[in-house]
C-alpha positions as CSV (number, residue, x, y, z in Angstrom):
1,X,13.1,20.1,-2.1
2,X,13.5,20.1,1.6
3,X,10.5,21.7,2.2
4,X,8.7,18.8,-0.1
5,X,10.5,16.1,2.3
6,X,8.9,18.0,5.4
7,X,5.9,17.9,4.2
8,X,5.7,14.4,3.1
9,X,7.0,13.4,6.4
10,X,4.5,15.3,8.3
11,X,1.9,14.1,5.6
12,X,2.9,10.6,6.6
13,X,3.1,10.8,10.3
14,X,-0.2,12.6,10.8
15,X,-2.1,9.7,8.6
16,X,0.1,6.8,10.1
17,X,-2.4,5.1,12.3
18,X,-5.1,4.2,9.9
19,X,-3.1,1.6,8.8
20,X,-3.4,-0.6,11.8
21,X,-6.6,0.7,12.7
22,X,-8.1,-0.3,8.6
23,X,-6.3,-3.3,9.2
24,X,-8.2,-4.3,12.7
25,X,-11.2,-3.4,11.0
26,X,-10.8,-6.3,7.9
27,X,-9.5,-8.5,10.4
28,X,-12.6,-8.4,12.7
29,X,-14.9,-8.7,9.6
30,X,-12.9,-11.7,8.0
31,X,-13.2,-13.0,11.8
32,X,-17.5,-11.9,11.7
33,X,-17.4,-14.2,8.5
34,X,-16.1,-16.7,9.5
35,X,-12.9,-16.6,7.0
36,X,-10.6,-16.6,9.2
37,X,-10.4,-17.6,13.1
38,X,-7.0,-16.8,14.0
39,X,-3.5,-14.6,13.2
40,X,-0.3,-16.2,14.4
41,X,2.0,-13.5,16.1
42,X,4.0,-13.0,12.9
43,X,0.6,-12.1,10.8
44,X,-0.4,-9.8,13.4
45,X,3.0,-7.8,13.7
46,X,3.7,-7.7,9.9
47,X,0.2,-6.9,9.1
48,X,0.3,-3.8,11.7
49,X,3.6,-2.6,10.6
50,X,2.9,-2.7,6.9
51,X,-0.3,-1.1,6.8
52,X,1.7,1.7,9.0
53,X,3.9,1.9,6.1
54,X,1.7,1.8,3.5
55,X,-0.8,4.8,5.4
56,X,2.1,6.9,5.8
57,X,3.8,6.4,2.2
58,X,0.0,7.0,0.8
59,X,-0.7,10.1,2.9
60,X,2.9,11.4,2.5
61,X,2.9,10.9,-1.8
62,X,-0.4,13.3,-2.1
63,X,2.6,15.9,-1.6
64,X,3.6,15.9,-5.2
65,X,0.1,18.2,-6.0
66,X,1.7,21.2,-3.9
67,X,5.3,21.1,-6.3
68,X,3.9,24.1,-8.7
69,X,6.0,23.2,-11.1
70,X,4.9,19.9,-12.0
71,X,1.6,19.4,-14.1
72,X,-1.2,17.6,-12.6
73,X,-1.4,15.3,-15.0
74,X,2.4,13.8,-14.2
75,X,1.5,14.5,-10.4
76,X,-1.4,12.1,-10.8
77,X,0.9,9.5,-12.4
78,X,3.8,9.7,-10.0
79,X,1.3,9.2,-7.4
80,X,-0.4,6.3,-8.9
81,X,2.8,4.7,-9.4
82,X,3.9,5.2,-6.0
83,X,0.9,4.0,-4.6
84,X,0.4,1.2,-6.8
85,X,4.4,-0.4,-5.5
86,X,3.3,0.5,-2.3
87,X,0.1,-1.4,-2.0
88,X,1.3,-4.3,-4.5
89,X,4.7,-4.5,-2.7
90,X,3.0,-5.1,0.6
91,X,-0.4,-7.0,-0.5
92,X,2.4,-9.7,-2.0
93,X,4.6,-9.4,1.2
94,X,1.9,-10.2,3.7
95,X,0.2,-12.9,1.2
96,X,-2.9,-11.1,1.0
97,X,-3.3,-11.8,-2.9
98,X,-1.6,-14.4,-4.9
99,X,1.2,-13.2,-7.7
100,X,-1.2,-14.7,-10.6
101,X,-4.0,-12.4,-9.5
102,X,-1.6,-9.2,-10.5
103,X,-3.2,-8.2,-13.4
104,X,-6.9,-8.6,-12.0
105,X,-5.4,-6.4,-8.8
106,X,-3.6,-4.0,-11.3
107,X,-7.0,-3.3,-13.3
108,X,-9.1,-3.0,-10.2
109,X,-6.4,-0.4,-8.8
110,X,-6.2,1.7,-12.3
111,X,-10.4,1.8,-12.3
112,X,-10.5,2.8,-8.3
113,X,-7.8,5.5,-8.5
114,X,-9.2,6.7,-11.9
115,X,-12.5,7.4,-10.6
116,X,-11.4,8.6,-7.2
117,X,-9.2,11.3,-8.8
118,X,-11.6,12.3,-11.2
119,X,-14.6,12.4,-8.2
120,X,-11.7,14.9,-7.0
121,X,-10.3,16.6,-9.9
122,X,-13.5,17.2,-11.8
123,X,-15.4,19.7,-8.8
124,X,-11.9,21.2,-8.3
125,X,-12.2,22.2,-12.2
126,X,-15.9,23.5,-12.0
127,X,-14.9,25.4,-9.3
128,X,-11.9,27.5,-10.6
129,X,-13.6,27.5,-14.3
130,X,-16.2,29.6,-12.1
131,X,-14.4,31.4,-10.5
132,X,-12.3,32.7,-13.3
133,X,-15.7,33.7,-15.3
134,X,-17.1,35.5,-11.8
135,X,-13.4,37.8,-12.4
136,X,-13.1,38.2,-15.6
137,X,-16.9,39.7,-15.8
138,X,-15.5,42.2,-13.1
């Protein structure tokens, strides 16, 4: 288990600073559109450390594919469940969406994360359903 916590902290630390730097990039665009024109101090600061947060809790959770004993399947969930409190938590804490767009944000999340892990999972399958023929042929 130690070795887990290691690696989730090292996960975290290494992917830490895309937070902000995702968070400049939306700023400046909602600036280029004209949506918003200006952050007060507190917006700013919350916005930069949550987004840390959030990059280094989403970076950090991907740890649960190494545990061998778990099954992928429950892997995927436990990550999806982490994720989703961690975005949610934080979208709510900095005002970014409203609590009676929830369920629209909870659908959106469930579609996006489906098809990013199966645009993930599915090669990863091919791949080791190959191999295993190209070895059991020799």
């Amino acid at each position: 288990m130690k070795k887990y916590l290691k690696q989730f902290l090292m996960r975290g630390a290494m992917f830490a600073w895309g937070g902000p730097v995702v968070t400049a990039i939306v700023w400046g665009a909602l600036h280029a559109a004209g949506t918003i024109s200006t952050l007060t101090v507190h917006e700013a600061v919350l916005g930069i450390i949550t987004t840390t947060v959030m990059a280094f809790i989403a970076a950090g959770i991907s740890i649960v594919y190494q545990i061998e004993n778990l099954p992928k399947a429950f892997a995927a969930l436990i990550q999806m469940s982490v994720l989703y409190l961690d975005y949610l938590g934080f979208y709510l804490l900095n005002g970014w969406i409203p609590p009676q767009e929830i369920p629209k944000f909870t659908l959106i999340f469930a579609a996006v994360f489906a098809v990013i892990w199966g645009c993930i999972y599915i090669p990863i399958r091919i791949r080791v359903s190959r191999l295993n023929r190209m070895m059991n042929r020799k």
